[in-house]
Backbone bond lengths (Angstrom), bond angles and torsions (degrees), N, CA, C in turn:
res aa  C-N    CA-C-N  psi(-1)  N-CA   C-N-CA  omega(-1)  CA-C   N-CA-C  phi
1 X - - - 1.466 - - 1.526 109.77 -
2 X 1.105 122.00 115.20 1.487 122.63 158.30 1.278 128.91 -79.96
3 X 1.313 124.03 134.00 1.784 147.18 -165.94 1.401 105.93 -98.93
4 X 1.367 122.54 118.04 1.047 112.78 153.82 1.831 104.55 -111.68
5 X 1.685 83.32 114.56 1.477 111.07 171.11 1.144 128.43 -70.50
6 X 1.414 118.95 85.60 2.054 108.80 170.50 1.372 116.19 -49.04
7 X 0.866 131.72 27.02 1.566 129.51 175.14 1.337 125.86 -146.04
8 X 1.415 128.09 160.72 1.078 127.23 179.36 1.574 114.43 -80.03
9 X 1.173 130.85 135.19 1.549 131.60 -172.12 2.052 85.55 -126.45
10 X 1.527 96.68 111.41 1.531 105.49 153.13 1.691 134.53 -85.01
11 X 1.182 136.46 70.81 1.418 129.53 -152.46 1.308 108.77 -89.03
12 X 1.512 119.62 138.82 1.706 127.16 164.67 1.422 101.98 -99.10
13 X 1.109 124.05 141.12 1.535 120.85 147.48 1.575 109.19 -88.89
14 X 1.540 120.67 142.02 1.402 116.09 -174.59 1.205 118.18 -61.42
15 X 1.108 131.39 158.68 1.368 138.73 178.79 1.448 112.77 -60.91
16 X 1.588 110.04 170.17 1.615 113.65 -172.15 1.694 115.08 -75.07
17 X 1.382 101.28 144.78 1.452 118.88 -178.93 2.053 109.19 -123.88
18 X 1.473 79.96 144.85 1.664 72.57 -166.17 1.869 106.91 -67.58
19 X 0.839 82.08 -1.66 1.886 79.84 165.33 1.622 114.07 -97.82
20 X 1.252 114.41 -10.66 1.682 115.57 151.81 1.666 106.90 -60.38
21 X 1.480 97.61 -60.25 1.660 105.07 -165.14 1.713 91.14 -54.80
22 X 0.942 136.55 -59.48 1.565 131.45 -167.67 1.595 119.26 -72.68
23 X 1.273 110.23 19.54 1.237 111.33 -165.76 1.293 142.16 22.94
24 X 1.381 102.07 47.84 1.220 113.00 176.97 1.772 97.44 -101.51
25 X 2.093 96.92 164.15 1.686 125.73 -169.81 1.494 73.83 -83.64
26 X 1.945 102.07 135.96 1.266 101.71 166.44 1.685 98.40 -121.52
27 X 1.014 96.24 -11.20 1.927 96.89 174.24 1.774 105.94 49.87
28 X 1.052 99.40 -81.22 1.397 103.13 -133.91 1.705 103.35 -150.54
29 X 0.996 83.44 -20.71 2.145 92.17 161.61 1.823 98.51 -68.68
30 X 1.685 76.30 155.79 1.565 99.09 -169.81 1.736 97.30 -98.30
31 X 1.243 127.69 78.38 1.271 127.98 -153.44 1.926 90.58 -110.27
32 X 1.742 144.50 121.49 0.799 122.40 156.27 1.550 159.87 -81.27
33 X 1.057 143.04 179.55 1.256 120.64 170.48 1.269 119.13 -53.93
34 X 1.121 105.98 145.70 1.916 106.39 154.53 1.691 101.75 -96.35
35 X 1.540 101.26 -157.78 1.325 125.62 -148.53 1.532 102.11 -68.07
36 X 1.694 108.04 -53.00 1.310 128.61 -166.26 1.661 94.63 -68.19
37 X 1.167 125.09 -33.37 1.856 136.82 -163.83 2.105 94.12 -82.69
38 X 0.872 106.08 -43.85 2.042 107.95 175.18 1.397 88.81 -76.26
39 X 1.307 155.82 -48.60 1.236 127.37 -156.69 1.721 104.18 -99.32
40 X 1.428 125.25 -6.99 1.242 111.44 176.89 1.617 99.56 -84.32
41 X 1.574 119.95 -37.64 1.502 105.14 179.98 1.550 127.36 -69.28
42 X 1.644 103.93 -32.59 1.861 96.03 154.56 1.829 118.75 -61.09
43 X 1.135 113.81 -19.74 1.809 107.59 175.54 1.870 110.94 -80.84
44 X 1.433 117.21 -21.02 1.218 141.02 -175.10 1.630 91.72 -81.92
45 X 1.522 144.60 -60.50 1.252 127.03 -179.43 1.186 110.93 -80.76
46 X 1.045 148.23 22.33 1.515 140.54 166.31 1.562 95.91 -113.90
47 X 1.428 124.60 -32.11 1.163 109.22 175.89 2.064 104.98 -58.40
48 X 1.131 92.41 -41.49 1.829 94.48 -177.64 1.275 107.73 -53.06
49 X 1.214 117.59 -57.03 1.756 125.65 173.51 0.958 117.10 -56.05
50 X 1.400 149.56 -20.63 1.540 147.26 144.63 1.440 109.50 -63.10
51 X 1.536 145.13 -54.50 0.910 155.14 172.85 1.661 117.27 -26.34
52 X 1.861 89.46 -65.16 1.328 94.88 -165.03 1.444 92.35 -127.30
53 X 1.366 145.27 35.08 1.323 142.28 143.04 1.697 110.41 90.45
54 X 1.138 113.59 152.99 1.585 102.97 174.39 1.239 146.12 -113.71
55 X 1.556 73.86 33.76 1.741 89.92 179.72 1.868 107.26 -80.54
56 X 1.653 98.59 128.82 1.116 122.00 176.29 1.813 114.70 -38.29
57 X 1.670 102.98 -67.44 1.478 118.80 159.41 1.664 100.75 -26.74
58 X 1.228 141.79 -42.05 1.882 128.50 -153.36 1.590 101.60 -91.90
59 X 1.462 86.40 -51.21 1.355 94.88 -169.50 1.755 111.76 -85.23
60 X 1.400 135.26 13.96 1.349 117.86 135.26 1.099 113.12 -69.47
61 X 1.104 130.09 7.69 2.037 113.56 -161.39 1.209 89.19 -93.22
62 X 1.445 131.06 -38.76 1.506 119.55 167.82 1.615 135.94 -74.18
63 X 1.316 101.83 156.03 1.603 100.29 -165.67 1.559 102.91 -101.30
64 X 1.166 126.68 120.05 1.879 136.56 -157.53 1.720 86.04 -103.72
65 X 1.507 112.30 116.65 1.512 125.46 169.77 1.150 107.89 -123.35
66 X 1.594 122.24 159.65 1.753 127.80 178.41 1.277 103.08 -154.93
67 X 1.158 100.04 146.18 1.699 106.87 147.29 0.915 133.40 -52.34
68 X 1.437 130.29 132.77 1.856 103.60 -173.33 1.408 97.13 -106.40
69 X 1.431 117.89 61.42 1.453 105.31 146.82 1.494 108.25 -114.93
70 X 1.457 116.67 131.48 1.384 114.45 -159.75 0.835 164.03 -105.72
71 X 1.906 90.59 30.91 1.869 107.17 150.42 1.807 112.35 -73.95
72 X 1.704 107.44 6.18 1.632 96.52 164.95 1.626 88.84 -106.95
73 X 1.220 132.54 -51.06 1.625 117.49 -165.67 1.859 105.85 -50.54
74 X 1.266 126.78 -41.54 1.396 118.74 -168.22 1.922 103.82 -77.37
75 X 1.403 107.91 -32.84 1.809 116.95 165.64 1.597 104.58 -58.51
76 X 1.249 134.37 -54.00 1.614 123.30 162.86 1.296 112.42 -67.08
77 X 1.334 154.92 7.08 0.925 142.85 -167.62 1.719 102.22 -114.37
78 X 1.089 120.56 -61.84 1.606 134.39 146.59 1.104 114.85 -11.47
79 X 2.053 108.64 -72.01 1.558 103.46 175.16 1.156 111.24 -57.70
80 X 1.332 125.80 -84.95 1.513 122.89 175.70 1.795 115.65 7.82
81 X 1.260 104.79 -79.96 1.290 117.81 163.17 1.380 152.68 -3.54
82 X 2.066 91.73 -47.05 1.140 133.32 -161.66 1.435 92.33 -104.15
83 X 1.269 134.04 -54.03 1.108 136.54 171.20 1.491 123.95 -61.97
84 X 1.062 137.63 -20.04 1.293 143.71 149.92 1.372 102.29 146.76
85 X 1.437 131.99 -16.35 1.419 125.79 -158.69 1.623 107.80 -90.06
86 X 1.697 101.92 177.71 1.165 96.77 179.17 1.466 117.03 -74.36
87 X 0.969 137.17 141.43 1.519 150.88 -157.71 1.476 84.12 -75.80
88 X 0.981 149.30 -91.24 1.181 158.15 -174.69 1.726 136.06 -33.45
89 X 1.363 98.27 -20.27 1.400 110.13 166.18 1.475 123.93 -82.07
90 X 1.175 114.57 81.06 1.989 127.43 -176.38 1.484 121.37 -142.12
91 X 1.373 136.72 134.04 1.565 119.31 171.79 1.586 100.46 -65.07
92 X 1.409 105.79 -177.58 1.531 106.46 168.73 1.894 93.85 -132.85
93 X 0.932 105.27 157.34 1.563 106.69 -161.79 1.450 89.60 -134.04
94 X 1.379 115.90 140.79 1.433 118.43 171.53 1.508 126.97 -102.62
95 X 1.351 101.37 -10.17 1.818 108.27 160.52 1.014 108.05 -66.11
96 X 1.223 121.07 -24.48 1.774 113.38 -168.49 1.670 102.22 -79.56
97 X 1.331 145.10 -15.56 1.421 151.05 -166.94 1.718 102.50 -58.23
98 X 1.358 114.62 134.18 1.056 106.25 -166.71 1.707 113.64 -70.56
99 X 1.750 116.79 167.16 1.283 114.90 161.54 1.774 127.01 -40.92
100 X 1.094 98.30 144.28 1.263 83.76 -176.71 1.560 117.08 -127.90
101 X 1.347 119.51 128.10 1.540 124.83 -146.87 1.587 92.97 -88.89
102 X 1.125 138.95 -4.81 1.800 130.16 -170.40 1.221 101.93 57.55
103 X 1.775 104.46 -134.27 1.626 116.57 -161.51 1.446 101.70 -41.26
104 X 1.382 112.67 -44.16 1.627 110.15 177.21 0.984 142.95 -38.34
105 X 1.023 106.93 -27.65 1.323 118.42 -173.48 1.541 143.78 -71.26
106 X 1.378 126.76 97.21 1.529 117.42 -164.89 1.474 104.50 123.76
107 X 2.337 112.67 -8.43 1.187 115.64 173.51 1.321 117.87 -77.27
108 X 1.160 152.29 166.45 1.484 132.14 85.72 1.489 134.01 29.51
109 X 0.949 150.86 167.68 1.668 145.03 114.42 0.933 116.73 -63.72
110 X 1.672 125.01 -35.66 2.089 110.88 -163.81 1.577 86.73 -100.37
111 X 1.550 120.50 8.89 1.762 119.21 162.72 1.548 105.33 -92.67
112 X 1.450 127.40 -11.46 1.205 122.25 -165.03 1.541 92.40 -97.26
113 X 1.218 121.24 -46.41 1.501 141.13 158.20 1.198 115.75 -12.61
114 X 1.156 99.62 -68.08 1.768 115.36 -164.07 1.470 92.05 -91.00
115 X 1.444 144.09 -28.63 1.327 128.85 -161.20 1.701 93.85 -89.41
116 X 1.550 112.11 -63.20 1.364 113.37 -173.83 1.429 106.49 -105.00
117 X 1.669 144.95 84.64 0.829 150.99 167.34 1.847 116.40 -33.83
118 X 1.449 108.21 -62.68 1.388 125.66 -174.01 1.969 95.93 -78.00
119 X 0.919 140.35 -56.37 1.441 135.25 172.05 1.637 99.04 -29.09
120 X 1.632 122.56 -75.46 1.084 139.39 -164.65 1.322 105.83 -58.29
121 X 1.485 139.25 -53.05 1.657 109.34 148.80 0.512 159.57 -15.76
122 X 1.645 110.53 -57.96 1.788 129.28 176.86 1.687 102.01 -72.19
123 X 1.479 120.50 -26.23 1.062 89.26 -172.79 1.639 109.24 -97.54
124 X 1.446 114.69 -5.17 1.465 106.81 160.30 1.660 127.01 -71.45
125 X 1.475 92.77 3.34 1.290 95.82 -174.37 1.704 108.72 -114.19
126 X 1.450 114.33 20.06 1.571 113.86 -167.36 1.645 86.95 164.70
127 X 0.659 100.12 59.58 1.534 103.61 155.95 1.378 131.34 -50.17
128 X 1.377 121.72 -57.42 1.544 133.11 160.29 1.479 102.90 -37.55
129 X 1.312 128.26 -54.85 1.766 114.11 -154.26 1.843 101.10 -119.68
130 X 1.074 116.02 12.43 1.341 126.62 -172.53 1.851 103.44 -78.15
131 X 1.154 103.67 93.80 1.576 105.02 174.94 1.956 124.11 -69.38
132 X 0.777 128.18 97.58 1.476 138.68 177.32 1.508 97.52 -36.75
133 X 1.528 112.82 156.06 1.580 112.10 164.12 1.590 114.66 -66.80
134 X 1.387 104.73 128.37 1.579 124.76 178.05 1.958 95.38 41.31
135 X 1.861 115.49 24.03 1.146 117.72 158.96 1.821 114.88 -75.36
136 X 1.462 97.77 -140.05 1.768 113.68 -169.58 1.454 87.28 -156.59
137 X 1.439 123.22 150.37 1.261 142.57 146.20 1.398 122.36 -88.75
138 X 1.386 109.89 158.97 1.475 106.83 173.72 1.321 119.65 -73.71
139 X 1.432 123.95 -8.04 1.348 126.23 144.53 1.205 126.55 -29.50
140 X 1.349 116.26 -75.84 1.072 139.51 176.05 1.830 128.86 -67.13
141 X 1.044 116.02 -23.41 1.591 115.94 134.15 1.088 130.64 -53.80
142 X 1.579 109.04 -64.35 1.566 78.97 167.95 1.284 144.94 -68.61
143 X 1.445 110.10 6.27 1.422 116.25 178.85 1.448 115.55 -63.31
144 X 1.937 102.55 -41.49 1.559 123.40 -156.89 1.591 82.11 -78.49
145 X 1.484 123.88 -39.43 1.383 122.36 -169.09 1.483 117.53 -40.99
146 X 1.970 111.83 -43.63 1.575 129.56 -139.38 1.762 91.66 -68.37
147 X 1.436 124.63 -45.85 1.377 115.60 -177.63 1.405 121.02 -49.44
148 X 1.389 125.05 -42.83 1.512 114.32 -168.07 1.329 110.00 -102.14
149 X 1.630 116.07 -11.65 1.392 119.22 148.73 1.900 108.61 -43.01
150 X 1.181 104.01 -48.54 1.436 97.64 -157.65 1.788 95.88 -93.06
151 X 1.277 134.92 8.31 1.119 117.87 178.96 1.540 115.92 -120.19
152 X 1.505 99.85 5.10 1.564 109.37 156.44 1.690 133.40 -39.31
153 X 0.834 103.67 102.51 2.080 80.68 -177.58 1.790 102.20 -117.08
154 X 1.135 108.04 8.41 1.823 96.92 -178.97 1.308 109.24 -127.30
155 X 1.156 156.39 165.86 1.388 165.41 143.30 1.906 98.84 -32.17
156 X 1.306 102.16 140.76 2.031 103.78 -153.58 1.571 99.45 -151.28
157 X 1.430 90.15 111.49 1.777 99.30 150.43 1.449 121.78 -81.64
158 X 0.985 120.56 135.87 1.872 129.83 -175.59 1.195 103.20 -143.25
159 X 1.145 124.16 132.92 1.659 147.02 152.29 1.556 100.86 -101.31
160 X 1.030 103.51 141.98 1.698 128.25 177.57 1.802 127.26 -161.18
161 X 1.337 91.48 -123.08 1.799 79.74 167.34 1.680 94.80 -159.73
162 X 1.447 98.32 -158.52 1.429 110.35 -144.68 1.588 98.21 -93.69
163 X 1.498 143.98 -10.09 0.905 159.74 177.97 1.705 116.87 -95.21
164 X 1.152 114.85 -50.84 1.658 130.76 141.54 1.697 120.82 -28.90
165 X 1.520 112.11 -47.89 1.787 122.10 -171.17 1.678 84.88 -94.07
166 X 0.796 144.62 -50.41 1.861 138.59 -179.73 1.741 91.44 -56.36
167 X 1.166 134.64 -35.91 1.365 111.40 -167.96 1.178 111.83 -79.73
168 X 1.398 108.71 -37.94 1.551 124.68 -160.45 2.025 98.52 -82.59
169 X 1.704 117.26 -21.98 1.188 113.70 149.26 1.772 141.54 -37.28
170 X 1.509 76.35 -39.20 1.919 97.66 -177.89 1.632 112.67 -81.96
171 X 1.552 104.22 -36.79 1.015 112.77 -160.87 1.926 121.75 -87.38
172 X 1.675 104.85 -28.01 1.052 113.57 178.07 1.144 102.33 -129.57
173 X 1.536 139.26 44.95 1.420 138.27 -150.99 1.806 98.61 -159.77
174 X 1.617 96.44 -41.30 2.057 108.31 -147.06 0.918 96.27 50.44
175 X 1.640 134.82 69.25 1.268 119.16 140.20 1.604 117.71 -78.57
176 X 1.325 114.59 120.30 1.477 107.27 -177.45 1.519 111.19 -37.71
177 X 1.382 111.59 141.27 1.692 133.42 162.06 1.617 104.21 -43.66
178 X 1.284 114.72 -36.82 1.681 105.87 -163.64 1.478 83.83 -88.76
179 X 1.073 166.85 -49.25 1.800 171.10 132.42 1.130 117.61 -4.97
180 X 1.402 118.64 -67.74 1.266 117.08 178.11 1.896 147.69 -42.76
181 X 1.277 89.37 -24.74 1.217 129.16 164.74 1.339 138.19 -52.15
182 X 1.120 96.53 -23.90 1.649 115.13 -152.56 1.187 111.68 -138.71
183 X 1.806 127.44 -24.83 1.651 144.23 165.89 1.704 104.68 -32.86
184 X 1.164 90.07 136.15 1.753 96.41 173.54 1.671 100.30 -70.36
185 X 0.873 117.76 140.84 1.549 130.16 147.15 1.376 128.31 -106.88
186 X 1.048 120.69 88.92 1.682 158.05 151.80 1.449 92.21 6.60
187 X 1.503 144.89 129.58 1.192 129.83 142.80 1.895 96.41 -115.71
188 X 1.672 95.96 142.15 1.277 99.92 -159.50 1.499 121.79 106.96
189 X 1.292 98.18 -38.73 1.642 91.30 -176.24 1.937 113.57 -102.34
190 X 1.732 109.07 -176.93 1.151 87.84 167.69 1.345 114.20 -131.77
191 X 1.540 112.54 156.85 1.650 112.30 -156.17 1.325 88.52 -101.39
192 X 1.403 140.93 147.90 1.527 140.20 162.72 1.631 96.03 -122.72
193 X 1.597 99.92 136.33 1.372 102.10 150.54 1.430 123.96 -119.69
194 X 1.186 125.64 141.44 1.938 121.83 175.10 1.005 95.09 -159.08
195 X 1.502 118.28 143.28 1.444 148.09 157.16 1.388 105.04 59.19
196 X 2.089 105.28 60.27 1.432 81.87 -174.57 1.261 147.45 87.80
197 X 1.123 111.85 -45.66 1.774 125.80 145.46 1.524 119.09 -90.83
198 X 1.923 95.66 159.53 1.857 96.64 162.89 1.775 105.23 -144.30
199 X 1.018 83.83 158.78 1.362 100.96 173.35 1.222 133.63 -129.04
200 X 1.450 131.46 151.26 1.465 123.57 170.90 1.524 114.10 -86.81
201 X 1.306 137.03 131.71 1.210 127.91 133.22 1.770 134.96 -100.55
């Protein structure tokens, strides 16, 4: 389903975790930042504070949401931080929680490879609707996504993860299903979407 969003949606993906650096599926483990992951989310709220200025007055007008798994709550908390506010003032939203890969999770790819040969096909071959063992597809995120997509009513900062910004690609973007999938997601930077388009800053 595609959204057309009257509003501006600002998204972070959380900062790096040494299970990013090792390429391992972190799904849904509570895995935290390291060193390089705290200093990309303080460079991520000052990028916001240059963007959109730091006046206190602007930036209540937006509504600050997260995932509460909490290499994104301590990545909003940082930015926040960075920008002058209280780190601590944000809802936490539970659509936003990342995909979650099941047995996968905590592998590799050339461990997913070698463990589930035939899994690891199908999902190079359909990525969008390819369900993981006792995982989630990106199908199916965005499904859980479509409610708070649609119950947005103000201009919105969100931190989430990197599986979350590919959905919300498809969804308020048309980024094709076979594309979407596969987009780098920036940690450190910030993704904006409005009117239909997105951009990196």
């Amino acid at each position: 389903m595609i959204f057309e969003l009257p509003h501006r949606l600002i998204f972070l993906r959380h900062g790096e975790t040494d299970w990013n650096v090792e390429g391992r599926l972190q799904g849904q483990h509570d895995i935290p930042l390291n060193a390089k992951g705290l200093a990309q989310s303080e460079q991520a709220g000052r990028t916001i504070g240059r963007i959109l200025g730091r006046s206190a007055q602007a930036l209540q007008l937006f509504d600050f949401v997260c995932s509460p798994i909490s290499r994104a709550r301590r990545t909003m908390e940082l930015a926040r931080g960075a920008i002058g506010l209280d780190p601590f003032n944000y809802r936490l939203e539970p659509a936003l929680v990342e995909i979650t890969f099941g047995r996968w999770e905590g592998l590799t790819w050339p461990e997913v490879q070698k463990h589930d040969p035939e899994g690891a096909r199908q999902r190079e071959a359909d990525k969008w609707h390819m369900q993981p063992p006792e995982g989630e597809s990106y199908a199916m995120c965005a499904k859980r996504l479509q409610p708070w997509l649609a119950g947005i009513e103000r201009d919105t900062i969100a931190v989430a993860h990197g599986g979350v910004a590919r959905c919300l690609l498809h969804m308020l973007c048309a980024v094709p299903t076979e594309r979407a999938p596969v987009c780098d997601i920036w940690q450190g930077r910030v993704l904006v979407f409005e009117a239909g388009q997105y951009r990196w800053i």
